[in-house]
SESE-642908 format. One line per 5 residues: number of its first residue (from 1); their letters; for each residue x, y, z of C-alpha. Coordinates in nm, 2 decimals, padded with zeros to 4 digits, m for minus. Layout:
NUM	A	X/Y/Z; ... .
This chain:
1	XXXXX	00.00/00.00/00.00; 00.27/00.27/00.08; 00.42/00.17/m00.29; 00.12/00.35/m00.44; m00.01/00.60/m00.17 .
6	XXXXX	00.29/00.66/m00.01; 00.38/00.69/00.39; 00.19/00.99/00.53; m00.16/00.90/00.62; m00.39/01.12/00.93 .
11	XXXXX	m00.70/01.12/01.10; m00.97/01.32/01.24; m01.13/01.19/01.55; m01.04/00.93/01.82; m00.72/00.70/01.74 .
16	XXXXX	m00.97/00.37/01.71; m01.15/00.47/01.45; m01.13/00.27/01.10; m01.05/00.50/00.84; m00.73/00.71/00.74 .
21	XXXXX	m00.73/00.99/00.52; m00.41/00.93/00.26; m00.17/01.29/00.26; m00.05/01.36/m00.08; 00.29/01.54/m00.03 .
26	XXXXX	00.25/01.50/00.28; m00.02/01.76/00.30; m00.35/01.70/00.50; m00.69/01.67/00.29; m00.91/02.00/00.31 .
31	XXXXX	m01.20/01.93/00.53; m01.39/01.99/00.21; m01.23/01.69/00.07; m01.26/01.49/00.36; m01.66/01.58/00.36 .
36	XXXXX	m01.67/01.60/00.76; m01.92/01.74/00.91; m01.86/02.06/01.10; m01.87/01.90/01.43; m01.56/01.72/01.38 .
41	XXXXX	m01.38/02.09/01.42; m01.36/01.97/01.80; m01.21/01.60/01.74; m00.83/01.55/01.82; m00.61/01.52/01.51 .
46	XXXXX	m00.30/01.26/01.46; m00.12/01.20/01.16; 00.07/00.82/01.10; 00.40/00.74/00.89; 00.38/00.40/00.80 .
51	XXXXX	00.69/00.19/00.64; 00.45/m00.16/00.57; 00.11/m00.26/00.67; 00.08/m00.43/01.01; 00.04/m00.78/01.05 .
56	XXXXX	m00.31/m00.88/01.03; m00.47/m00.57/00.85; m00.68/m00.56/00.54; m00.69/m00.27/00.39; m00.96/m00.08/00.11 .
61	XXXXX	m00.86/00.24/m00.07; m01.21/00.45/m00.14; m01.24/00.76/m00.27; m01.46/01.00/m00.03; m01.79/01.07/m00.13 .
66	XXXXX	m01.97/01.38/m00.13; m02.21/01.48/00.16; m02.28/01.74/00.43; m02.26/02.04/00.19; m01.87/01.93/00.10 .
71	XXXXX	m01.76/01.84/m00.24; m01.55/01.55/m00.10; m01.34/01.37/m00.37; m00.98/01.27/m00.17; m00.89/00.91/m00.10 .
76	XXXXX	m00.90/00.74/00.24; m00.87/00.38/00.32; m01.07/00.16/00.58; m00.89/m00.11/00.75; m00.97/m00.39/00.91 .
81	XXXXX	m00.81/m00.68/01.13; m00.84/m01.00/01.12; m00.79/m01.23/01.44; m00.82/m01.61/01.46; m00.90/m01.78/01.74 .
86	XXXXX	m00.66/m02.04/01.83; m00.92/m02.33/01.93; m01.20/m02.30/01.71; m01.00/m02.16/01.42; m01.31/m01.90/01.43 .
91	XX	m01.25/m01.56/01.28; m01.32/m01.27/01.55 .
């Protein structure tokens, strides 16, 4: 993944969430991009440098769509994790 979107990725909101915005340059997305709504001005910011993917995540590129009165349009990408369970072989 870092091969094609590079290493700079951020977030708006608590650190658990499931979605990163991807920083071209490394510059932030506009909030316009982003199509946040205006009362995520008060949620904490972080930004990530990645070098791989972490064990155990699966990972989908989207582009953002429009919504809340923003034109949207810059790429994020959801992740996920998968976790087996030892016993069962069960997928949590």
């Amino acid at each position: 993944m870092t091969k094609f979107y590079g290493r700079q990725f951020d977030r708006i909101g608590n650190v658990d969430g499931k979605y990163l915005a991807i920083m071209v340059d490394g510059v932030p997305a506009s909030w316009e991009a982003r199509a946040l709504h205006i009362n995520s001005l008060r949620e904490p910011y972080n930004a990530y440098e990645f070098d791989h993917l972490p064990t155990g995540w699966h990972v989908e590129v989207s582009e953002v769509a429009p919504g809340v009165g923003q034109p949207g349009g810059r790429y994020r990408f959801g992740y996920s994790t998968v976790k087996v369970g030892a016993q069962r072989g069960r997928i949590a």
